[in-house]
C-alpha positions as CSV (number, residue, x, y, z in Angstrom):
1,X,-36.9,9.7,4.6
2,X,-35.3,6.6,6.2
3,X,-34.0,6.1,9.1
4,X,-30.3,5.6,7.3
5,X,-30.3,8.6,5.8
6,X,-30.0,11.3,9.5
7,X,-27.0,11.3,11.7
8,X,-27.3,10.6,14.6
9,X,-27.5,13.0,17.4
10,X,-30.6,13.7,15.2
11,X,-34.5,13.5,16.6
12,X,-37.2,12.2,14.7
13,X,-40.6,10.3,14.5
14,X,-40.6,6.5,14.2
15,X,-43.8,4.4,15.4
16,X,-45.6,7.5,16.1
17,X,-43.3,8.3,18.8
18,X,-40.1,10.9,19.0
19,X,-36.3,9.0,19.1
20,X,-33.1,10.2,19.0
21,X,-30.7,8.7,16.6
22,X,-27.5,7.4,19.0
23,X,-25.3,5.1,16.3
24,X,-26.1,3.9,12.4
25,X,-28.7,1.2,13.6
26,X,-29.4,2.1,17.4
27,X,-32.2,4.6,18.9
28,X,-33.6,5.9,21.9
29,X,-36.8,7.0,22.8
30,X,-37.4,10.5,23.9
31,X,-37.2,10.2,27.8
32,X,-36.0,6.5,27.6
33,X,-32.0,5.4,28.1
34,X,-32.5,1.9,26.6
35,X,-31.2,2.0,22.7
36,X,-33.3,-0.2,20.5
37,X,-32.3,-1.5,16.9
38,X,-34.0,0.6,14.0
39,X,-34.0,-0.9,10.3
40,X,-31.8,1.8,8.2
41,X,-35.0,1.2,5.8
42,X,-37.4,2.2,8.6
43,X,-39.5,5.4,6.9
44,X,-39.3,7.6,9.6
45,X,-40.1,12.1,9.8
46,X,-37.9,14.8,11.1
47,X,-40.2,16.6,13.8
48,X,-40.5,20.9,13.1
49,X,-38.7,22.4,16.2
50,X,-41.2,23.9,18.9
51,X,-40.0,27.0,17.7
52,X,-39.2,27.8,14.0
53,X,-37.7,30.8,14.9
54,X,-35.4,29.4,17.4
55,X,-31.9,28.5,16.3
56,X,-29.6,27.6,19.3
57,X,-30.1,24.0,19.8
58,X,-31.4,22.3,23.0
59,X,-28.3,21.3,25.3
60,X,-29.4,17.2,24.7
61,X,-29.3,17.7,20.8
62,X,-26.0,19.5,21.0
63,X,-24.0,16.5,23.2
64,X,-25.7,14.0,20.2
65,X,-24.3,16.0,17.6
66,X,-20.8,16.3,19.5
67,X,-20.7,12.7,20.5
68,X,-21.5,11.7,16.9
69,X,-18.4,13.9,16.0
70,X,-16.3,11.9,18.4
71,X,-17.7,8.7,17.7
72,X,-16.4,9.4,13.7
73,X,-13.2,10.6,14.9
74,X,-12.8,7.5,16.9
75,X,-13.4,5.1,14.2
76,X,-11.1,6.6,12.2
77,X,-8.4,6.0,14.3
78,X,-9.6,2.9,15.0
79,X,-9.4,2.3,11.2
80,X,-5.5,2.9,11.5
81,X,-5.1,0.1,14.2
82,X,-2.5,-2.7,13.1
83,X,-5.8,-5.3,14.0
84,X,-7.5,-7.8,12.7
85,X,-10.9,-7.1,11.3
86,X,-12.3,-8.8,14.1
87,X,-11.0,-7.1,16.7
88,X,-11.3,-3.8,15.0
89,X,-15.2,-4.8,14.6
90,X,-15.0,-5.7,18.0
91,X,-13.5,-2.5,19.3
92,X,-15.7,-0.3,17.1
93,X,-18.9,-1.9,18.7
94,X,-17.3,-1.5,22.1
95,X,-17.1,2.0,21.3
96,X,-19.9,3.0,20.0
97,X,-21.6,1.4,23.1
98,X,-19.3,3.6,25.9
99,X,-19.7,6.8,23.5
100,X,-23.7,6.0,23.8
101,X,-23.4,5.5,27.1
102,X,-21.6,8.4,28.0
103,X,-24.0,10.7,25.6
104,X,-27.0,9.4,27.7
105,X,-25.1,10.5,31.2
106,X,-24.5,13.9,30.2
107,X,-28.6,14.0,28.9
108,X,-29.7,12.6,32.5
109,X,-27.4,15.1,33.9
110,X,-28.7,18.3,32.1
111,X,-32.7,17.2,32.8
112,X,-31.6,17.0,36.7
């Protein structure tokens, strides 16, 4: 699978390591608050769950999966915006940046 093709909010295995997918390009990993850049062709694996049999998601994958949701809903108001493409690409970065930033606070906050 590539690294294009999960949403984010989504853990997986890059580099022999575990990340979670925070934007289309950008990454973190596991215990880390520094996003990186990941190729959308980078071939990375979707780790099994600790517990197969467990289906009520950890509190850190659930704000992922919610901010992502917000992030999309964002844009497409964003989209609506009588702005240039420029500033529209410059707002949509901006963002995608506080909605990452924010995501990371409330993961920090839960592990304290």
């Amino acid at each position: 699978m590539k690294f294009g093709q999960i949403a984010p909010g989504q853990r997986f295995r890059w580099k022999g390591e575990i990340w979670l997918k925070t934007s289309p390009i950008l990454a973190c990993p596991e215990g880390q608050d520094k996003p990186r850049l990941v190729p959308r062709s980078a071939p990375v694996e979707i780790p099994e769950p600790p517990d197969a049999t467990e289906t009520d998601p950890a509190p850190g994958d659930r704000i992922g999966s919610v901010m992502a949701e917000f992030h999309q809903q964002l844009q497409a108001r964003l989209n609506t915006l009588p702005v240039s493409p420029e500033q529209k690409k410059e707002l949509a970065r901006d963002l995608g940046l506080l909605i990452q930033q924010t995501a990371e606070s409330l993961r920090r906050s839960l592990r304290t």
